[in-house]
N, C-alpha and C positions, 0 to 999 in steps of 0.2 A: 586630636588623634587623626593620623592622616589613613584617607579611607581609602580599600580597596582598589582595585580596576574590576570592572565587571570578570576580567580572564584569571586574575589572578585568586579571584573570591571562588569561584568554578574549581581552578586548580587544588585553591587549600582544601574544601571540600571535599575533594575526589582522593585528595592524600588522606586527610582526616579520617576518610571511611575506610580506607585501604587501613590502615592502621590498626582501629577498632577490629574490623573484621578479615582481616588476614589476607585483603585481595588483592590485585595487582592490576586490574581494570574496575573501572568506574560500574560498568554493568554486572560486573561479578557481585557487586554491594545490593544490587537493586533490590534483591530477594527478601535484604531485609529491612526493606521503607513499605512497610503497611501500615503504617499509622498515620492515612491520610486523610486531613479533617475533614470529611465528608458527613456532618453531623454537630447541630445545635450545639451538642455535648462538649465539641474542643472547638469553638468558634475564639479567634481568639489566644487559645493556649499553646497553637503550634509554633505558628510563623511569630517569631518576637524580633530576628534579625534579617540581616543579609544569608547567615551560615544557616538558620536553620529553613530559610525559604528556599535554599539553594536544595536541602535535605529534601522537602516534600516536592519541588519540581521534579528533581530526581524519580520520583515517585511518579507522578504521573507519563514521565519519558517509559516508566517500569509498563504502564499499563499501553502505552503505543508499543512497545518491543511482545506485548502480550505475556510477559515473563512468566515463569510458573517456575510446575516441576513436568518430568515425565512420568511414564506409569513405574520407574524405577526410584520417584522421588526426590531425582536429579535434577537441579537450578536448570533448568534450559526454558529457551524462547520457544510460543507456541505459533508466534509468526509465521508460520508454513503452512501450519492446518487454516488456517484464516484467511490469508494475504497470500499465498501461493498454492495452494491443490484446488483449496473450493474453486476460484476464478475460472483455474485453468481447466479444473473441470464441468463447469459449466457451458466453456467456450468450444466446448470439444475439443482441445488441444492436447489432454493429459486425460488419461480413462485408468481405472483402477485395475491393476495387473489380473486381481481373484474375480469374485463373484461382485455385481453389481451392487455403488452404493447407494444409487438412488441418483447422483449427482450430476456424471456425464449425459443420464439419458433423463435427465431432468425432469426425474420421479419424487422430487421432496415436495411434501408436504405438511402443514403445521405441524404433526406430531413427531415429524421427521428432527433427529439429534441437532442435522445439517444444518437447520433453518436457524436454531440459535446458536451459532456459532461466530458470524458478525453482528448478531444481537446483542450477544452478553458483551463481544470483545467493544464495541462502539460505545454503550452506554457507562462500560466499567472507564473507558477512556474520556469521554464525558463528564462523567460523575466526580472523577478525579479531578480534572482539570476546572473544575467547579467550585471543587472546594479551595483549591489552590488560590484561585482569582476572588475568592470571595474571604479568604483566613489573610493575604497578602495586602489588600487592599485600603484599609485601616490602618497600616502598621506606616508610622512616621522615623522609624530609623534604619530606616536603608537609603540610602542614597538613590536619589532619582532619576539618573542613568539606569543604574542596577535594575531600579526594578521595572520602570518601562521595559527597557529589554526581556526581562524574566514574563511580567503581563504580556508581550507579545507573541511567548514561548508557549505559553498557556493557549491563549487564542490561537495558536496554530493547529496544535494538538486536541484543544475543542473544534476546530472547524473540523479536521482528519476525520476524528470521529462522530460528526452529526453527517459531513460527505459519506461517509461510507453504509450509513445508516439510511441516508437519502437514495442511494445509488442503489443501494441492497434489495430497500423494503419502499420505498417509496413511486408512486408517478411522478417520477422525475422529468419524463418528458414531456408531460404537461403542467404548466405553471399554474395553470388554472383548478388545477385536481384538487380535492378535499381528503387527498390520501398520501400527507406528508410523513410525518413523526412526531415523536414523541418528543418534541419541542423541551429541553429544561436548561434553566439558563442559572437556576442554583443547585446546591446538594441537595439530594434529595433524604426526606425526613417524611415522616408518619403523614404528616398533613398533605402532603405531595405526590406519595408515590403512586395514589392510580391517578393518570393526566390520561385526557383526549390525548388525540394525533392533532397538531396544525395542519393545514391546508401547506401544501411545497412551495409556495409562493413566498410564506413564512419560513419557511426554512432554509429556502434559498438566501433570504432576506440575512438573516441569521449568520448561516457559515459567509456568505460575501462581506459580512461587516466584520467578524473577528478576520477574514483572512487580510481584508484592509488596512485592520491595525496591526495585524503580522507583518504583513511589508513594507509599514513606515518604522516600525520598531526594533526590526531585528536587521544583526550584521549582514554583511556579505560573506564573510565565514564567520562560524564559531568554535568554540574552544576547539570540538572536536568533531568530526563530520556525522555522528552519532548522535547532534544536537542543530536545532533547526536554525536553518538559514535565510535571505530572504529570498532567493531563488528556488528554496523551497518553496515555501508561501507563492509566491508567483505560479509555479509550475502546479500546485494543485489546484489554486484560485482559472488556469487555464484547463486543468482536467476537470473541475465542475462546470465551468461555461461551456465547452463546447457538447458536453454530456445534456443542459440544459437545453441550447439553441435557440435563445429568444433572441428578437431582434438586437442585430449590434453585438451579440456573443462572441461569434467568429473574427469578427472584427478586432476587438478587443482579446482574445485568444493572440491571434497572430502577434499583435504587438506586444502581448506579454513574452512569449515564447523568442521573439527577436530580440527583445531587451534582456533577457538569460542568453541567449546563444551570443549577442554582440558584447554588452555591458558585464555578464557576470565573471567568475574568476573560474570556472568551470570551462572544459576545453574534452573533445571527445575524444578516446583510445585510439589508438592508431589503429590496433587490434583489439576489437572488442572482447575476442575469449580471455585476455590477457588481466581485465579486471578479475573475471569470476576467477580465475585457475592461479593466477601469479602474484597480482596487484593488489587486487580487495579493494581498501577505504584509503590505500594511499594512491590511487586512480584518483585523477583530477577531472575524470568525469560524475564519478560518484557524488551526488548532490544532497542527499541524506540515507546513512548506510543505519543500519539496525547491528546493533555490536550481539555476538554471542556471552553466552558462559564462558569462561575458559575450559572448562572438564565435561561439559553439553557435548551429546552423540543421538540427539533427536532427528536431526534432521538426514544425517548421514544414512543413522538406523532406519529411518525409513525411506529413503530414494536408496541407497546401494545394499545394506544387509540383507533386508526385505522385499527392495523390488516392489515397492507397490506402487507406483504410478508409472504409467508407460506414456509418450509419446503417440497419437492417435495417427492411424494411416494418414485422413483429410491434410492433419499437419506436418506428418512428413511429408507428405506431397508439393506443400509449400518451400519446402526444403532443397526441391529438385536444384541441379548444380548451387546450389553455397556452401560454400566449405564451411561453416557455422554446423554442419550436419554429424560434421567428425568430433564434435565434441558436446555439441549439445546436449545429444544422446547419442548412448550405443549399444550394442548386440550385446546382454550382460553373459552369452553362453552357458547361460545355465549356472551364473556365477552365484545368484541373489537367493534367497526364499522360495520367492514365486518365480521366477524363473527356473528353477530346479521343478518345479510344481506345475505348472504351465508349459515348457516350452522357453527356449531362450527368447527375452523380451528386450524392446527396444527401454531399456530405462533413463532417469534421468539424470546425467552427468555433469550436468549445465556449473555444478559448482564443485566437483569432484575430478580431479587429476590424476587418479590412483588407477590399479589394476582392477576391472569387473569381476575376473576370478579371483576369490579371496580376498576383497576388497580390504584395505588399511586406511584408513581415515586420514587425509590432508587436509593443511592447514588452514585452510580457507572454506573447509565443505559446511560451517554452520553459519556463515556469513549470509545474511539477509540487505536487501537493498530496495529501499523504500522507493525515494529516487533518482534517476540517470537524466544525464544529457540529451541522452539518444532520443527521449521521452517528448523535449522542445520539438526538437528537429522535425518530428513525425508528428504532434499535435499541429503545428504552424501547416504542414504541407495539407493536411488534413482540411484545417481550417480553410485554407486555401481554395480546395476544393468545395469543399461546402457553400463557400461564398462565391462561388463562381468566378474567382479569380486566375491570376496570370499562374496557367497552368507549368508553364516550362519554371517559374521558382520553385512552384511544389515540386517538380519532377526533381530537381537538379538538388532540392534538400532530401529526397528519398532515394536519390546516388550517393550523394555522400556518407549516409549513415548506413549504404550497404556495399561503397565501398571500405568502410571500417569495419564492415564484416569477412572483406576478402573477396567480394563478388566484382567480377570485371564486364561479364555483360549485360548491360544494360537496355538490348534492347526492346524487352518488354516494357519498358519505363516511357522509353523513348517510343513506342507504339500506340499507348495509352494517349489519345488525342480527346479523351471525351472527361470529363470530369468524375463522371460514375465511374470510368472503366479506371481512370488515377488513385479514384478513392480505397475499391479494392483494393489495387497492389498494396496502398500505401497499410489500409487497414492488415491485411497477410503480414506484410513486415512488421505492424506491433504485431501482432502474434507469434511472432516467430520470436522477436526479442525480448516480450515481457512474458512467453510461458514459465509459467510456474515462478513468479518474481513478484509482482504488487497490483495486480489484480485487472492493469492496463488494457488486459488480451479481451477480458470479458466484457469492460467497457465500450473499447473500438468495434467489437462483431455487432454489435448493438446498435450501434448507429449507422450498420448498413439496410438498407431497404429490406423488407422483411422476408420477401424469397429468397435473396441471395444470401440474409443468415439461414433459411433452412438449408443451403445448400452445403454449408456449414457444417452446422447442426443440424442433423434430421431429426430427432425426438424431439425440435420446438415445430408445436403444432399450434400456439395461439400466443397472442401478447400479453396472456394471463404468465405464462413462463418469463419473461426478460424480471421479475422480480421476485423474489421470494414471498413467501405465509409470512404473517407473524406467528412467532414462535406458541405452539398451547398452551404453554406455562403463562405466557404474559395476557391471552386472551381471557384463560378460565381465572387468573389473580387481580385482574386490571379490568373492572365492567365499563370505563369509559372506552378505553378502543376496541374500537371498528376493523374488524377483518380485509381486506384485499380483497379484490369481488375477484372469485372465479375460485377461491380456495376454501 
């Protein structure tokens, strides 16, 4: 029997389910793969082939995209409340249009909703990707191409989600800390679910080893850009090192980020609004996109209907002369909810092309975007910095990705002779690019020296804030871990 191509086994797949379930995209299926062997019960019974391992990876792709419903019951991605508002409002970059949620002025606490919001989404991503690697693993009839690469997909999407769990809830800044996470490296079952925390050391350990075998395993593209790559894998194995900073990090940062920006098939927008408003996933910058619903109006309903996140003055200040400002956001005139309610607000347009008055939903406004080019370019110049390196390269890659903004002068860049003073800029411009996108904004403010985030942020008043509570549900169900000192 002549077997598959890994592309070709993905594509039958993705027909196969369109078929069954009447859909026309691969993620519109997603909704309905929850039966993923996450339990003693189907060890075994799921994964038998190539076609049906293809079925449960799909599945845990479901639990990176966040999929659900909304409060209408409607298939949509909840990727925004997770991946795009909490960050940006953390970062002070995006504040909530009404009454305060706790977030911008970084008032959450354990019992706060907020706190398990990348708790549930990280461990449900985990869990998944657990079972995946652990039902796949045994099975002798897939061909060994296949599933190397699909094993790689898995650990990618396991690292994603122990990184963002690390980044979230953990002392990630210190290696040495005894306040990592909740380390699980199978599904979890009766006998397992209350676990310690690992020390971050271990968990560094952890996601740095599945993202190793992400990047010897997987394409330079895959089927669809909605599926991980290895310049994926590279680029977040470079946002957890330099978020760490042990010796040799940045080092290694840079040369990751230069072997994506020289070796990968990835190339950055001429114009960068031209992704979010025109291009989407067929931008040859876009490095891993997160696909919608097709009939999803989550996201739109809440940046244009609603108006609930605005644009914070600090960051449009950041915004002074680049023309990135005319469409980022805009004045909705009283178009939105809360802006009829409030006062006309700056809201966020960043993925929306349409009229603020009366807004109509384009084609592109539920498109999510995990990760960008842009992303290399500004990690490396970063890193640059950090390591007290040759300043005029960092300068000359943080020109480049804001003349793909449309910005012509550059003489702030070019004024910046000091390292600190490079690092800001370079930290502003991720914030500028990744508000409200993949959570980059609240990463980079973080790794500035601790006054010049309050100057930022004013509500961060101690380094008990740069991480979240564990959530109360996991503290009062779970007697081995250990709270967060200061919450």
């Amino acid at each position: 029997m002549k077997h598959l191509t890994i592309n070709q086994m993905k594509h039958k797949n993705i027909k196969f389910l369109a078929i069954i379930f009447g859909c026309c995209l691969a993620w519109s299926c997603k909704k309905e793969l929850n039966v993923l062997p996450t339990t003693s019960e189907v060890d075994g019974n799921v994964i038998v082939d190539a076609t049906s391992a293809s079925t449960v990876l799909n599945g845990v792709y479901y639990r990176f995209a966040d999929a659900g419903v909304d409060v209408n019951k409607v298939p949509s991605l909840l990727w925004t409340q997770v991946n795009e508002v909490l960050p940006s409002e953390l970062a002070n970059g995006l504040n909530h249009a009404g009454i305060s949620d706790g977030v911008s002025n970084l008032l959450i606490v354990s019992q706060s909703p907020t706190s398990a919001y990348v708790w549930d989404y990280g461990y449900n991503l985990v869990n998944a990707a657990n079972g995946f690697i652990e039902n796949i693993t045994p099975v002798t009839t897939i061909p060994a191409a296949t599933k190397t690469e699909m094993l790689a997909e898995a650990q990618f999407l396991r690292a994603f989600g122990n990184a963002e769990l690390l980044l979230y809830y953990g002392q990630y800044y210190d290696p040495t800390s005894q306040y990592g996470i909740i380390l699980r490296n199978g599904p979890v079952t009766a006998d397992n679910i209350n676990s310690p925390r690992t020390g971050v050391a271990a968990a560094y350990t952890s996601i740095l080893g599945d993202l190793d075998a992400a990047i010897a395993g997987l394409p330079a593209l895959n089927t669809q850009i909605c599926y991980a790559n290895a310049s994926a894998a590279k680029l977040l194995k470079a946002r957890v090192l330099i978020n760490r900073g042990a010796a040799g990090d940045y080092a290694e940062v840079i040369s990751l980020t230069n072997d994506i920006i020289t070796n990968g098939p990835f190339t950055l927008e001429a114009n960068v609004k031209d992704i979010f408003l025109t291009k989407g996933f067929s931008s040859k910058e876009v490095i891993l996109g997160v696909q919608p619903f097709p009939t999803e109006t989550e996201k739109f309903t809440q940046y244009q209907v609603n108006g609930y996140y605005t644009i914070s003055g600090i960051l449009a200040s950041f915004f002074n002369n680049d023309p990135s400002s005319q469409w980022v956001y805009r004045n909705d005139q009283g178009g939105s909810v809360y802006g009829r309610a409030f006062g006309a607000i700056n809201e966020l347009t960043k993925y929306y092309s349409g009229p603020v008055v009366n807004p109509v939903q384009t084609p592109l406004a539920e498109n999510c975007y995990a990760f960008r080019l842009t992303e290399a370019y500004l990690l490396e110049a970063e890193a640059i910095t950090l390591s007290n390196g040759n300043l005029a390269t960092a300068q000359g890659l943080l020109q480049t990705v804001e003349a793909h903004a449309g910005i012509t002068d550059f003489s702030a860049i070019n004024n910046a002779n000091t390292a600190t003073a490079l690092q800001l800029l370079i930290v502003k411009e991720e914030m500028k690019s990744f508000v409200g996108e993949n959570g980059a904004d609240w990463f980079a403010l973080r790794r500035l020296p601790f006054n010049t985030i309050q100057s930022i942020q004013p509500y961060l008043i101690s380094t008990v804030q740069l991480i979240l509570p564990i959530p109360y549900a996991e503290i009062t169900s779970n007697n081995q871990v250990i709270q967060n000192p200061g919450y």
